[in-house]
C-alpha positions in Angstrom: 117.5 357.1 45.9 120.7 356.5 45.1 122.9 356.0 42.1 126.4 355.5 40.8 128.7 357.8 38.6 130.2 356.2 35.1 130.0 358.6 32.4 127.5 358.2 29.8 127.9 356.8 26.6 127.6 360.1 23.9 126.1 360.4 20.4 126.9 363.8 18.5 124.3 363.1 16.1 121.1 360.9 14.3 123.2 358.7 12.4 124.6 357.5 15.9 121.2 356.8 17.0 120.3 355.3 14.1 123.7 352.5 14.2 122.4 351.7 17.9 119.3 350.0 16.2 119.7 346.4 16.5 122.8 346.4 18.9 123.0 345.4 22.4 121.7 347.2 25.1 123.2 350.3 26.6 123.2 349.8 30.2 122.5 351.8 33.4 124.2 352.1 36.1 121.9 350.5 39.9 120.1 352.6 41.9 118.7 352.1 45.2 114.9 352.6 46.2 114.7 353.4 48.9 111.7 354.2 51.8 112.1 358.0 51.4 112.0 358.2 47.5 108.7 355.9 47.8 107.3 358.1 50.8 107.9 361.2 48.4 106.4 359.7 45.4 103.3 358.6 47.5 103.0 362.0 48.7 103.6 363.6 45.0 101.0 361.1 43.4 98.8 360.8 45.8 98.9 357.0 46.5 99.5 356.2 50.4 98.4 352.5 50.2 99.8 350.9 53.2 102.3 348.5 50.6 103.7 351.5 49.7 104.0 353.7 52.6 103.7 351.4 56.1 106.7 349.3 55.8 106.0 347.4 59.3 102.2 346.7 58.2 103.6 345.6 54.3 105.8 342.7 56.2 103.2 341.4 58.4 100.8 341.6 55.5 101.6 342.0 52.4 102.2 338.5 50.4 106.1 340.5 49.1 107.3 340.5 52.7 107.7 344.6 52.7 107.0 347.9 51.2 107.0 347.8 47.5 107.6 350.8 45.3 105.0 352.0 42.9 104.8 350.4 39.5 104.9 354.4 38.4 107.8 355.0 40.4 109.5 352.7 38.8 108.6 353.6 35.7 109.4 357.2 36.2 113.0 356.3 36.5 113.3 355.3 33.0 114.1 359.1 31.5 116.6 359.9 34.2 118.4 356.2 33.7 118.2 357.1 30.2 120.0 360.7 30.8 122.5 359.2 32.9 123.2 356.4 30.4 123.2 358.0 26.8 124.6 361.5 26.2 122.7 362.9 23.0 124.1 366.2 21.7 121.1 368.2 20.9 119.4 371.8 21.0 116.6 369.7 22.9 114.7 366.5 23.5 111.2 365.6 24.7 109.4 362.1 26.2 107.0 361.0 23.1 105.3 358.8 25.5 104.8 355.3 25.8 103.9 352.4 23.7 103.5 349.6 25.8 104.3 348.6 30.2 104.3 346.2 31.7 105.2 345.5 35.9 106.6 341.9 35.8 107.9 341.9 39.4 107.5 343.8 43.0 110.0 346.5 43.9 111.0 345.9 47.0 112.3 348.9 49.2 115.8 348.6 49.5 116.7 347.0 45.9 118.7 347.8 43.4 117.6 348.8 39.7 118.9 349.2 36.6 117.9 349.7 33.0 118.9 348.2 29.7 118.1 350.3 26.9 118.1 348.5 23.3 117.5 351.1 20.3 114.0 349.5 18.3 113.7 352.4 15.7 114.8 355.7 15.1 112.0 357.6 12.1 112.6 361.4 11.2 110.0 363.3 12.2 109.1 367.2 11.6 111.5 369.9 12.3 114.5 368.1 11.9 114.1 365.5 14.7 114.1 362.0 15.1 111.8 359.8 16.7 113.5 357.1 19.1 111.7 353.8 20.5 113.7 352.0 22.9 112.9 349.1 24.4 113.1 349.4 28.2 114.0 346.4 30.8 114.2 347.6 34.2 115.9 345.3 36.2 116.3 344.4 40.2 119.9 343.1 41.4 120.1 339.4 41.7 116.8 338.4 40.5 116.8 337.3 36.4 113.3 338.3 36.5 112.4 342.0 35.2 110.8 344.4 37.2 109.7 346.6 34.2 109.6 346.3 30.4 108.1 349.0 28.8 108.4 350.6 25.3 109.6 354.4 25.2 109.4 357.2 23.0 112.0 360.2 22.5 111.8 362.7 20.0 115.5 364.6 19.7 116.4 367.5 17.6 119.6 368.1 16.5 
């Protein structure tokens, strides 16, 4: 996979979190899925169905004319899009989890992804952390369809 290089946008504290609620989306830069990424991921996971992981049989087949990434793959990007998007000044941060996901659209192999991250809620939560929700659109280059939308949960402490 591949990705690009701007800088990410930095927050020094929980009051900067907390004016992102309600404002536009930060966005991510694309990156590329590619056939060796999904190879690697089937091999990590476990899942070698042919749509994933025979590109030749997925176009004569398949009804998305190729190899498809995972629906997990894709969602596995979101905390390294995130990381590369949003600088948060912290001791540490941890993935909460998820809330809700959804897989609106196939990833082809070969397309370009990005994420749009807008800020839902940020709650204090014990030992001087906040809670984060953002909610998560994934999308694939040229189509206005989304290829993810899921609801995710950071906790950072300051």
């Amino acid at each position: 996979m591949s990705t690009g290089s701007a800088l990410p946008a930095a927050f020094h504290d929980a009051a900067a979190l907390r004016a992102l609620v309600g404002g536009p989306p930060l966005v991510s830069d694309w990156v590329t899925i590619d056939q060796p990424s999904v190879d690697r991921f089937a091999e990590a996971t476990g899942d070698q169905q042919w749509i994933h992981v025979d590109p030749e049989r997925a176009q004569r087949e398949s009804p998305f004319g190729g190899a498809v990434a995972h629906g997990f793959l894709t969602l596995s990007l979101i905390p390294a899009l995130l990381q590369r998007t949003v600088r948060i000044e912290q001791r540490m941060a941890v993935n909460y989890g998820l809330n809700r996901v959804r897989f609106t659209s196939p990833v082809l192999v070969g397309s370009q992804l990005r994420a749009l991250f807008a800020v839902a809620s940020v709650a204090e939560v014990d030992n001087a952390g906040v809670q984060v929700v953002w909610n998560v659109t994934v999308e694939r280059q040229g189509d206005n369809r989304p290829v993810c939308i899921a609801e995710f949960i950071t906790r950072h402490y300051f």
